[in-house]
C-alpha positions as CSV (number, residue, x, y, z in Angstrom):
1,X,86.2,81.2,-106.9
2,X,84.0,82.7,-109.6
3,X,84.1,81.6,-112.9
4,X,86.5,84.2,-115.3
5,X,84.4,86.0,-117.3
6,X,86.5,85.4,-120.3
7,X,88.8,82.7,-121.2
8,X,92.2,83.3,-120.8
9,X,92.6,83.8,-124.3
10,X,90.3,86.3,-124.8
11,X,90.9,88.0,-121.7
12,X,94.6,88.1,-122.8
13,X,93.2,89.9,-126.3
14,X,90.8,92.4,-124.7
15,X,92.9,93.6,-122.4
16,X,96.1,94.0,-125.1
17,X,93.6,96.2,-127.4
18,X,92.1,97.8,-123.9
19,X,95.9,99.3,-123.7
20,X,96.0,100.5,-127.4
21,X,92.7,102.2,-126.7
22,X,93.1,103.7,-123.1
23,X,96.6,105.0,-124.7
24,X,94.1,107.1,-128.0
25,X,92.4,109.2,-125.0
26,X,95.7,110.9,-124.2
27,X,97.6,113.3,-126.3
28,X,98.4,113.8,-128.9
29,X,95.0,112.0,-130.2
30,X,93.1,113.1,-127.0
31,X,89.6,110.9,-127.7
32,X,88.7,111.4,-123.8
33,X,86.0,108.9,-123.7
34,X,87.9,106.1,-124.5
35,X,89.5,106.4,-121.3
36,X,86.2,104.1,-119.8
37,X,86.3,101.7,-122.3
38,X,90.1,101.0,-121.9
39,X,89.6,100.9,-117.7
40,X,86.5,98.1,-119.1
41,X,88.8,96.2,-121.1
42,X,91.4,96.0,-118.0
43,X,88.8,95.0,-115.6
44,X,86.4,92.3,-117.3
45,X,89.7,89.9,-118.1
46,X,90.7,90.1,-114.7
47,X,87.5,89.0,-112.8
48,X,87.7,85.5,-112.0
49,X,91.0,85.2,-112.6
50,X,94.0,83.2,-110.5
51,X,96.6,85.6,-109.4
52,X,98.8,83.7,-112.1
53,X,96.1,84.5,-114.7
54,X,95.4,88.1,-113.0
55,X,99.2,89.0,-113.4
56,X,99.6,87.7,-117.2
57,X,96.1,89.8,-118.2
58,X,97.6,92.7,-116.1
59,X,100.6,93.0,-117.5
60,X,99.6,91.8,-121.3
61,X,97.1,95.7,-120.7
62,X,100.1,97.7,-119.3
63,X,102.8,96.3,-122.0
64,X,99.9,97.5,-124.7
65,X,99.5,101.0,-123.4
66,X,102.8,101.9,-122.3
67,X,104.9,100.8,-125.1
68,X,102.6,103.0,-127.4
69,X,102.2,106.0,-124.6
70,X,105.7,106.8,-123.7
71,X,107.7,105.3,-127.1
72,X,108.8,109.5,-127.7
73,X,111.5,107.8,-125.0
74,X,112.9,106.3,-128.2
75,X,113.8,109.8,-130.0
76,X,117.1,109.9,-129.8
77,X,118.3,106.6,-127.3
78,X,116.3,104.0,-129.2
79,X,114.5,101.2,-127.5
80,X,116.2,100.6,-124.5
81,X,115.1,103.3,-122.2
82,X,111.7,102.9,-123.6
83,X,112.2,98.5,-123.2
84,X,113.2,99.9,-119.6
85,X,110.9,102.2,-118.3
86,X,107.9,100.3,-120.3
87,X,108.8,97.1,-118.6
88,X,109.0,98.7,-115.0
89,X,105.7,100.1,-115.0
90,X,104.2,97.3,-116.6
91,X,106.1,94.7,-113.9
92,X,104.2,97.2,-111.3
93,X,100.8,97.6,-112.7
94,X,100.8,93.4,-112.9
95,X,101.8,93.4,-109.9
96,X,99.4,96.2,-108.4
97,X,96.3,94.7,-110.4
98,X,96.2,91.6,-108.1
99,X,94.4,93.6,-105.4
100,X,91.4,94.0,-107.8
101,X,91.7,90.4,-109.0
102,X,91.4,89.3,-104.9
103,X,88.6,92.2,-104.5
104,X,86.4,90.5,-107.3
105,X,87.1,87.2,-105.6
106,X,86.5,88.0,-102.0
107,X,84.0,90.9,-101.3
108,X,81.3,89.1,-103.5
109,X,81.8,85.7,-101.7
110,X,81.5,87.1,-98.2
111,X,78.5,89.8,-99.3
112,X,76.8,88.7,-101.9
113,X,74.1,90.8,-102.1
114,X,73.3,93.3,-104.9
115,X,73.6,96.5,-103.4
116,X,77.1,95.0,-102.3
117,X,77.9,94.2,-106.2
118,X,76.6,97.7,-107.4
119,X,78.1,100.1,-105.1
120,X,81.1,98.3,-102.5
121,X,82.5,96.4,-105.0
122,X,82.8,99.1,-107.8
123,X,83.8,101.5,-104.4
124,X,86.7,98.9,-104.2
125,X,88.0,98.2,-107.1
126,X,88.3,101.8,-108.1
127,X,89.5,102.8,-104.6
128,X,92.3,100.1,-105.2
129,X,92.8,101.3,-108.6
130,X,93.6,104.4,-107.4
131,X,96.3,103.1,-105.2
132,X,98.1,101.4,-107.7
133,X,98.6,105.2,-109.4
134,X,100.1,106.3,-106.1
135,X,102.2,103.3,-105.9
136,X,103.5,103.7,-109.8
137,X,103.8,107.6,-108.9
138,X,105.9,107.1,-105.9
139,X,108.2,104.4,-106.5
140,X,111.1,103.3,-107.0
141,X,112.7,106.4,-107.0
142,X,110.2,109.0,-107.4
143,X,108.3,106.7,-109.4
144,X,106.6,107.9,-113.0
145,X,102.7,108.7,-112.2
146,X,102.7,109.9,-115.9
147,X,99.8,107.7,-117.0
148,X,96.8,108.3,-114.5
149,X,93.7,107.9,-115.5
150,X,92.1,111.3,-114.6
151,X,95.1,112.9,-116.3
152,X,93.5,111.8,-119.8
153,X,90.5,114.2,-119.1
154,X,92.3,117.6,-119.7
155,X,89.7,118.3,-122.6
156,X,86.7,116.7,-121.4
157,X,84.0,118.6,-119.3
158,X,84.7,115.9,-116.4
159,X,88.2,117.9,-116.0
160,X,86.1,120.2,-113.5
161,X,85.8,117.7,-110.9
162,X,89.5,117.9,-110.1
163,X,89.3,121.2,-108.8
164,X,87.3,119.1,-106.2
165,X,89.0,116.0,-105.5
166,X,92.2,116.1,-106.8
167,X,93.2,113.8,-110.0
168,X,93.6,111.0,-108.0
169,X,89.4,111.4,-106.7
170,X,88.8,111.9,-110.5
171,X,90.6,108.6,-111.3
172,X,88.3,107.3,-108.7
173,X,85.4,108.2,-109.7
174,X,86.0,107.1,-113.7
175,X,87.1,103.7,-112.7
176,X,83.9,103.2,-110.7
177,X,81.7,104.1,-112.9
178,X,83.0,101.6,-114.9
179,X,83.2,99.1,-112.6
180,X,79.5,99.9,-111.5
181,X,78.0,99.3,-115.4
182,X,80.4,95.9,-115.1
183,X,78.2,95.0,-112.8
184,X,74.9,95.9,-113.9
185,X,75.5,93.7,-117.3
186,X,77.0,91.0,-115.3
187,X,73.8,90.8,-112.4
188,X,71.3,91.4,-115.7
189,X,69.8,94.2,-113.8
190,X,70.7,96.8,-115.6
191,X,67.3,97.9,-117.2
192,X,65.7,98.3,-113.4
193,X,66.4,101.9,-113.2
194,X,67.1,101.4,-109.2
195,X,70.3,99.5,-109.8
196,X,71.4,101.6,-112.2
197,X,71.4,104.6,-109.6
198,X,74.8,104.6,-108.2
199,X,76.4,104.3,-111.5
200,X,74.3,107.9,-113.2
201,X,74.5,109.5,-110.1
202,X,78.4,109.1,-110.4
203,X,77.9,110.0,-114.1
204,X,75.8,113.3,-113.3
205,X,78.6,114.4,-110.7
206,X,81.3,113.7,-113.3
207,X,79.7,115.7,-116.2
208,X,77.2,118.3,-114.4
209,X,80.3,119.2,-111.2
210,X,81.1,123.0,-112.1
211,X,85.0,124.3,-111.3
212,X,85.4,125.1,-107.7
213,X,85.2,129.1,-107.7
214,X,88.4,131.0,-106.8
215,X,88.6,134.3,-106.2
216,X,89.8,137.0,-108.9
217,X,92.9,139.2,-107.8
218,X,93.3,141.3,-110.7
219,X,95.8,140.8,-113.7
220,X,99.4,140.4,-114.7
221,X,101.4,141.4,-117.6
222,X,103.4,138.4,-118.5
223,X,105.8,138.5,-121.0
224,X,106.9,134.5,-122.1
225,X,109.8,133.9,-124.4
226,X,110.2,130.8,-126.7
227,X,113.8,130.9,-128.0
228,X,113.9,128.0,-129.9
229,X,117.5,127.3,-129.9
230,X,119.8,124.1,-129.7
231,X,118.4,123.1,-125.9
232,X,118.6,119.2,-127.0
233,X,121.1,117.4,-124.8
234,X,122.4,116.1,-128.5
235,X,122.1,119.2,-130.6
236,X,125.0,120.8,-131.8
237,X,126.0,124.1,-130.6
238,X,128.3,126.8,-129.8
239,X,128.9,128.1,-126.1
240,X,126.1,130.4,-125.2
241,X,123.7,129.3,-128.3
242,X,120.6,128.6,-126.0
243,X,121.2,132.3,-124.0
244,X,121.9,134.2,-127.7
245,X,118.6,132.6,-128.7
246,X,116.5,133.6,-125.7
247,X,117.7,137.1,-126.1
248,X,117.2,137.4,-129.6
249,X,113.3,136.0,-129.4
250,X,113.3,138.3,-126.4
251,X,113.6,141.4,-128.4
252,X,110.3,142.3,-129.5
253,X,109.4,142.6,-125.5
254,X,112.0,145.1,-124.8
255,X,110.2,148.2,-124.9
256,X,106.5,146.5,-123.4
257,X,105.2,147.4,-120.0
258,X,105.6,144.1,-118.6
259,X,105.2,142.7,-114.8
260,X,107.6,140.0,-115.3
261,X,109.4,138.0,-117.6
262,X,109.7,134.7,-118.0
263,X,112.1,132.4,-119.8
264,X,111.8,128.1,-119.9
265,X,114.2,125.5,-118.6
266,X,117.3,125.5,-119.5
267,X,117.0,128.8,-121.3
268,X,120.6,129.7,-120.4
269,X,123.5,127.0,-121.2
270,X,125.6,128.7,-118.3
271,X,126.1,129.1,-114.4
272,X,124.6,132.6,-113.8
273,X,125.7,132.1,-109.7
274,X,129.5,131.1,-110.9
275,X,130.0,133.0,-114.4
276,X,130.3,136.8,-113.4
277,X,129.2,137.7,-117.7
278,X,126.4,135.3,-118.1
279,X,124.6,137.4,-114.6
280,X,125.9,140.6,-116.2
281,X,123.7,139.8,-119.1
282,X,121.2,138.7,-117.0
283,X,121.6,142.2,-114.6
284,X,121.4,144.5,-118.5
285,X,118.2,142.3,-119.4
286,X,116.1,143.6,-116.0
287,X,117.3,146.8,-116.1
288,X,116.2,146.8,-119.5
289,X,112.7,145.6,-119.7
290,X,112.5,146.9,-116.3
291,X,111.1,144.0,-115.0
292,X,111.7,141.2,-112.3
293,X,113.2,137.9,-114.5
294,X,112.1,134.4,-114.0
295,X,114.5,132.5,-115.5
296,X,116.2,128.8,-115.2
297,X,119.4,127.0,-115.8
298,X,121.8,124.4,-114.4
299,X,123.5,125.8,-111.4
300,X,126.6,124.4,-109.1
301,X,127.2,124.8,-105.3
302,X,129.5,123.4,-103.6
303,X,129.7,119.5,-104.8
304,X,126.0,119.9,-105.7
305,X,124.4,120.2,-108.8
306,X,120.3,121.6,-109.6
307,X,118.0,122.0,-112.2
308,X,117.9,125.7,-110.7
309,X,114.8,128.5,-111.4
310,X,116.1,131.7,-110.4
311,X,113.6,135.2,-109.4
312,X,116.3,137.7,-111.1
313,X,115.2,141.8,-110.0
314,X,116.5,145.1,-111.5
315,X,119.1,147.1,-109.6
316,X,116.5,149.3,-108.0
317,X,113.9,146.6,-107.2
318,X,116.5,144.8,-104.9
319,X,116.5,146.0,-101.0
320,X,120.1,147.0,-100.2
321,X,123.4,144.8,-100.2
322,X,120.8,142.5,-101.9
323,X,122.4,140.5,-104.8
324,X,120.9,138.7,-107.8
325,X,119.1,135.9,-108.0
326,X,117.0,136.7,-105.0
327,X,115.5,134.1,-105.1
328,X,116.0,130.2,-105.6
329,X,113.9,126.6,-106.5
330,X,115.6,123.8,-107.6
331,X,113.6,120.9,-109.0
332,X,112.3,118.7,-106.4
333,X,112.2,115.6,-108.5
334,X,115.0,115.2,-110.8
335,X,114.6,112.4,-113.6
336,X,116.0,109.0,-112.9
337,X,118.1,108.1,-115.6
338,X,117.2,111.3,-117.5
339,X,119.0,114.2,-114.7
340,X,120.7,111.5,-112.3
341,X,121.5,107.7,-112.1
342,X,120.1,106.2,-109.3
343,X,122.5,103.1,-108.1
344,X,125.1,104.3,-111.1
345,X,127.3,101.5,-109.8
346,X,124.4,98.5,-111.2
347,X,123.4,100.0,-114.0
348,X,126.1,100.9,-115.5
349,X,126.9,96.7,-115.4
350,X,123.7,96.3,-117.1
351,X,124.0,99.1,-119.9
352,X,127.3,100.9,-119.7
353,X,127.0,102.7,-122.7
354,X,123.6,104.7,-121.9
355,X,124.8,105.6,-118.7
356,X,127.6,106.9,-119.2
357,X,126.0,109.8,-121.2
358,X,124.7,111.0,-118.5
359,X,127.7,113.0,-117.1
360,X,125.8,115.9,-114.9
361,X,123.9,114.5,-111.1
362,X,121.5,116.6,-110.4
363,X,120.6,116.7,-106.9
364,X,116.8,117.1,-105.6
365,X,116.0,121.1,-104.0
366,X,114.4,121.1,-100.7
367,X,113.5,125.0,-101.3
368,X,109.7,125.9,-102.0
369,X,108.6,125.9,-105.6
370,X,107.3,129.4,-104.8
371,X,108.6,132.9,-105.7
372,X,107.4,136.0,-104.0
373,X,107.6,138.5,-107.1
374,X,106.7,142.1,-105.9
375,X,104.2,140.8,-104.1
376,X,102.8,138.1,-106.6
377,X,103.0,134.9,-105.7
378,X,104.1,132.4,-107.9
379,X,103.9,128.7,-108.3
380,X,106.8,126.8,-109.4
381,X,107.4,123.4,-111.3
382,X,110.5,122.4,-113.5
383,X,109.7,120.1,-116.8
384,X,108.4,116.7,-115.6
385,X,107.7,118.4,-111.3
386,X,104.2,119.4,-113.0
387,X,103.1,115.7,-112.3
388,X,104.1,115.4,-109.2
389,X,100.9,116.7,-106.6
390,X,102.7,117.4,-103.6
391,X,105.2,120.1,-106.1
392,X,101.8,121.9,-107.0
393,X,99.7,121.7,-103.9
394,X,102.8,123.1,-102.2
395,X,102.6,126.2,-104.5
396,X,99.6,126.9,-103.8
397,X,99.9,126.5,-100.1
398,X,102.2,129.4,-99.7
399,X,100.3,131.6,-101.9
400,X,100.3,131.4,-105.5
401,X,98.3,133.3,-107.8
402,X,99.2,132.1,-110.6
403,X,102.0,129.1,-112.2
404,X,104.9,129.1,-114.2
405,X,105.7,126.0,-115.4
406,X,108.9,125.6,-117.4
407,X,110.1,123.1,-119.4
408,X,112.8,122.3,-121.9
409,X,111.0,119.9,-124.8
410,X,113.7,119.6,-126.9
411,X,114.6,116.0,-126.4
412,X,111.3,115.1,-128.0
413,X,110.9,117.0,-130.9
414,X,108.2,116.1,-133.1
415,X,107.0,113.0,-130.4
416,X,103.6,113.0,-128.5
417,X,105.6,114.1,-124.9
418,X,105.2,117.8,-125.4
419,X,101.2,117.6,-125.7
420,X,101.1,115.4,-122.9
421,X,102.8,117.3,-120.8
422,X,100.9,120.2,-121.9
423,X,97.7,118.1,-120.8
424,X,98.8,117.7,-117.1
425,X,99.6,121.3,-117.1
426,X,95.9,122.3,-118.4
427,X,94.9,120.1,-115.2
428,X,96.9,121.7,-112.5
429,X,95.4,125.0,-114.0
430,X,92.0,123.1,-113.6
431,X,92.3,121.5,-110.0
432,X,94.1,124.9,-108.4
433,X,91.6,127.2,-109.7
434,X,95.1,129.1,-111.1
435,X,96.3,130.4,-114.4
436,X,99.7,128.4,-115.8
437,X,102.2,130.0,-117.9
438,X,103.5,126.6,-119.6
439,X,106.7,127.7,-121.3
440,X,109.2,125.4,-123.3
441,X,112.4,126.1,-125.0
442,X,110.9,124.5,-128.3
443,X,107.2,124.9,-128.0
444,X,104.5,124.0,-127.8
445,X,104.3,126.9,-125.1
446,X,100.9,127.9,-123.6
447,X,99.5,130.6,-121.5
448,X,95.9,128.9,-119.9
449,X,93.4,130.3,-117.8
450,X,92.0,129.3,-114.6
451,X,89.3,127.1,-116.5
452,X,91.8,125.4,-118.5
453,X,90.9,127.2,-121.8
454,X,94.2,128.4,-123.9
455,X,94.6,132.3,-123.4
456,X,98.0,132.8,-125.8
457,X,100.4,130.3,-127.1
458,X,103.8,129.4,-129.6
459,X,103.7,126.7,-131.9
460,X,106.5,123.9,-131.8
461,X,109.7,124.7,-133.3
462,X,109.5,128.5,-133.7
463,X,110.9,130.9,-131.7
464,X,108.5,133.5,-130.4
465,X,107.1,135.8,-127.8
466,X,103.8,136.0,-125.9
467,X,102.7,139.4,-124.2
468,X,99.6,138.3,-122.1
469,X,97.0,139.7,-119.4
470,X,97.4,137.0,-117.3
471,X,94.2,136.6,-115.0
472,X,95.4,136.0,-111.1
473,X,93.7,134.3,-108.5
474,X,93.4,133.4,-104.6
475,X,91.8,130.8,-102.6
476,X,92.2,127.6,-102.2
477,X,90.7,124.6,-104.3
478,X,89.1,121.9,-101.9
479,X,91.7,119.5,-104.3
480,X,94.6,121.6,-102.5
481,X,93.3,121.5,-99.2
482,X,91.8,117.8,-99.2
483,X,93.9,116.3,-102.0
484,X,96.4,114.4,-99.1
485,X,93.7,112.9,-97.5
486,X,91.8,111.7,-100.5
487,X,95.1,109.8,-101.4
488,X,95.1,108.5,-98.2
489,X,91.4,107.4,-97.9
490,X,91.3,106.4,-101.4
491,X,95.2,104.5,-101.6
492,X,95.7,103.1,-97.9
493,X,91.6,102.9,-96.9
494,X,91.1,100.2,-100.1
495,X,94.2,98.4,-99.1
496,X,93.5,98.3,-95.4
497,X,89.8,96.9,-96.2
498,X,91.0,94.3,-98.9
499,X,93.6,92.8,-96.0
500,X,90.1,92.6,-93.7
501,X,88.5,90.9,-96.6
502,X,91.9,88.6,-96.9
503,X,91.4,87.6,-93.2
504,X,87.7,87.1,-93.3
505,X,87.8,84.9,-96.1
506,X,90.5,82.9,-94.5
507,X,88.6,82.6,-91.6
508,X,85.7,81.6,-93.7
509,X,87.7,78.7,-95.2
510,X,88.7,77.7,-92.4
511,X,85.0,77.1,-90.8
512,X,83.7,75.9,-93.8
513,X,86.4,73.1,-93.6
514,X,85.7,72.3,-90.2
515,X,81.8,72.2,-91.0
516,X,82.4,69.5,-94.0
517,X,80.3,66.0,-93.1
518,X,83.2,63.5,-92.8
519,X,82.6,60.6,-95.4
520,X,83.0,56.8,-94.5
521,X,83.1,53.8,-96.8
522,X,80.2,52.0,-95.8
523,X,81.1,48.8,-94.1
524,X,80.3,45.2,-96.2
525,X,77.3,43.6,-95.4
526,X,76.6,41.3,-92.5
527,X,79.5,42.8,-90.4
528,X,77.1,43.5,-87.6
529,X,78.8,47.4,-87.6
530,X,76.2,49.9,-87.2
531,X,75.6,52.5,-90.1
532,X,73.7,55.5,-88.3
């Protein structure tokens, strides 16, 4: 096995202030470059490394950067959803991180040449990098893929490449870079301008890679509503305080020429499918702005409970016998421990006091997050959906021309979540090649264009209105068409090719040991035995 690179000491240092720093090129600081140098000071400790040593230095990086990224958990529960959620990612990143520590062992030992160490290796370990993000992002549960590396990029010019590959081919090609420059410094080669080729080649597609091109389909008048009331699950309130706030801040609209109207998540604290007055309000408001509604709130059927976004038409925009809503998407990925309890019956043995506050199970929609609206397709995603690829991709599949995202922020007032969340909306704008109208019951709200540039937006905490030409688009983003398959090259090709490398390095043990010289004691003089 190669010799670490660093002491464990060290390596346990670097790669606790490597967290701190990969966590200041998110939101709300947002210093994108420092995304390579924390992926550098996760890598270097863990070359050379036992798996023991790999899964201390690997989970010392993750503790760093996730207790600091996601502490707006704390907000109102204190620590122990954020000990909770903190500690399961960073048990999983350890865990996921061994990979790399066995590709830095293996692939150099079997091919040690330099092209090998400059362009598979690197290829490797950001291929397998890459996978672990899928893995976090997929499990248990629904799994949290919050923190992934091309994610931190919303405001750098190397956000264009996603409309290409997908975040997940972004991550890949950051982590390799880095992993390629690794390399350089550790071969010594890194002045000869030919080793140093894959790596600035990777660099010069990263920063010179314009937006894929989608296709302009005119305009839409978009009218976006920031109510601002008491939407926290903790805030006091009076029956119908959210819905009396969305109408109030909804006012100014009332006599605009708009296309639709949008309100965020949660923006009515009542069952519009079983309370006959809250759709009657709902029925007055379309026939009043004249205007299809796109509007959200908890609804109930049967035993079932959704996180429910409901397309809401005037009278004489419906076909006939046609009821409101006509149209439904329920949140395809509900929040563990946030809008359900997965496996109530354990943890409520384990922390029976934080469970029980969470009274209402919502159950995950199977319908499309899309919405024909007079013959505008819209893309749907409720709150934390925007993070999930397959809710996007599927949006734009069946035809959207532009998003609405809606969220409910209030929960995390005053914390870094809202500008992070903000950030992944900015990239689905990016990588679809689609406007997003990113609207929250508290703010910060944001209208953004195709290129990921802000075209209207509400500050935090005050209740407001946006009236905006919202550009639409068609076309599909090779990220939308490919982005499956990249995963799938990218997550499963790296593990399939580090289990080849497991079983040729076994097999190269195991000849090596049957090639070792056997050693004898040499036999005492005069014993007439012969030595040859």
């Amino acid at each position: 096995m190669a010799k670490p690179v660093l002491p464990l000491w060290a390596a346990l240092l670097v790669a606790a202030a490597g967290g701190a720093v990969l966590d200041l090129a998110y939101p709300d600081v947002g210093w994108w470059p420092l995304a390579f140098v924390g992926v550098a000071a996760a890598l270097v400790p863990l070359i050379g490394r036992s798996l023991w040593g790999g899964l201390a230095v690997g989970a010392v990086s993750a503790a760093s950067f996730y207790f600091l990224h996601i502490s707006w958990i704390t907000r109102y529960l204190g620590p122990l959803p954020l000990i909770g959620l903190a500690g399961i990612e960073t048990i999983l990143t350890a865990v996921g991180g061994l990979g790399i520590v066995l590709a830095y062992r293996w692939l150099p030992r079997l091919a040690p040449g330099r092209w090998v160490r400059l362009i598979a290796l690197p290829a490797l370990v950001a291929g397998l990098w890459t996978a672990r993000e899928l893995w976090v992002g997929s499990w248990p549960y629904t799994g949290f893929p919050w923190a992934r590396i091309g994610m931190s990029q919303s405001e750098s010019p190397l956000a264009q490449v996603a409309s290409w590959t997908g975040v997940s081919g972004l991550t890949f090609l950051m982590v390799f870079v880095v992993a390629a420059v690794i390399e350089l410094v550790r071969l010594g080669t890194w002045r000869d301008l030919r080793t140093a080729l894959p790596a600035a080649l990777t660099v010069l597609v990263l920063f010179a890679l314009p937006a894929f091109p989608t296709q302009d389909a005119g305009t839409w008048r978009v009218g976006a509503v920031q109510g601002n009331g008491p939407a926290g699950y903790f805030d006091e309130r009076e029956p119908f305080a959210v819905l009396d706030a969305q109408l109030a801040a909804t006012e100014p609209l009332l006599d605009e020429d708009l296309d639709v109207l949008v309100w965020p998540e949660g923006g009515i604290d009542g069952d519009p499918l079983n309370n006959a007055s809250v759709a009657r309000v709902l029925d007055r408001l379309a026939a009043r702005v004249d205007a299809p509604l796109i509007v959200n709130a908890a609804t109930q059927r049967g035993d079932d409970v959704f996180n429910t976004s409901m397309l809401w038409q005037p009278r004489d925009a419906r076909a006939a016998g046609e009821d409101n809503p006509v149209a439904l998407h329920d949140k395809s990925h509900p929040v563990p421990m946030g809008e359900y309890v997965p496996d109530r019956w354990f943890f409520e043995l384990i922390v029976p006091d934080l469970i029980s506050l969470i009274q209402r199970e919502y159950t995950p929609g199977t319908n499309a997050p899309f919405f024909d609206v007079d013959g505008v397709g819209v893309g749907l995603a409720i709150c934390f959906d925007v993070i999930y690829d397959d809710v996007i991709w599927s949006g734009a599949r069946d035809g959207a021309e532009l998003y609405v995202f809606q969220t409910n922020n209030a929960d995390f007032r005053g914390t870094d979540e809202n500008l992070q969340q903000l950030a992944f909306a900015r990239m689905r704008a990016i990588e679809t090649g689609r406007s997003v109208v990113n609207l929250s019951t508290v703010g910060t709200s944001q209208v953004i264009a195709p290129d990921g540039t802000e075209i209207d937006g509400l500050p935090e905490g005050e209740a407001g209105a946006m009236l905006t030409e919202v550009p639409l688009r068609t076309g599909l983003t090779p990220a939308v068409i490919a982005g499956p398959a990249v995963q799938l090259l990218l997550g499963w090709g790296s593990i399939a090719v580090l289990v080849v490398l497991g079983v040729l390095a076994g097999l190269q043990r195991r000849r090596a040991g049957r090639a070792a010289p056997e050693t004898t004691m040499p036999a005492p003089e005069g014993t007439g035995i012969d030595h040859d």
